[in-house]
N, C-alpha and C positions, 0 to 999 in steps of 0.2 A: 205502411201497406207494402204488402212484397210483390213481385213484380212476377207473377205467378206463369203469366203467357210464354216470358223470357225460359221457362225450363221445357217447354215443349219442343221434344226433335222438328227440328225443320222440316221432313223429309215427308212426315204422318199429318198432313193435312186434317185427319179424322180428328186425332185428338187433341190435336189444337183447334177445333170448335169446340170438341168437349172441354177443354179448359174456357175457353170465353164463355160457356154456357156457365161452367163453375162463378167464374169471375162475376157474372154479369147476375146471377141468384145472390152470390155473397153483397153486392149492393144493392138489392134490394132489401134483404136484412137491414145493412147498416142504414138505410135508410137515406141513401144521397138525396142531394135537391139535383136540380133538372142540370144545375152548368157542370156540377163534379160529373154525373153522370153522361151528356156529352163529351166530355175531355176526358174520359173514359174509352168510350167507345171509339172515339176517335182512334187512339191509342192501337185499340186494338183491331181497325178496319189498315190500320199502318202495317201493320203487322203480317196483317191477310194479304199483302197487297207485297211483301217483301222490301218494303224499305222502313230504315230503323224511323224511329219517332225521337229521336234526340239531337 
């Protein structure tokens, strides 16, 4: 899985929501269970927040 959030400009707030909205449809598709989809989000409330998740 590729790390889709990580190509959003820092700087456009906007569409790095519209990516985690992308992000966050696409596992509904796949069909996470409840932990992948927590450590998921997590991920990306890191992200929201400006410090990396690694």
């Amino acid at each position: 899985m590729t790390a889709q959030g990580k190509q959003q400009p820092p700087d456009s707030g906007e569409s790095e929501t519209e990516g985690h909205r992308q992000i966050r449809n696409r596992m509904d598709r796949m069909g996470l269970d409840p932990d992948q989809r927590r450590f998921i989000e997590e991920m990306l409330d890191d992200e929201e927040d400006g410090t990396p998740s690694e």
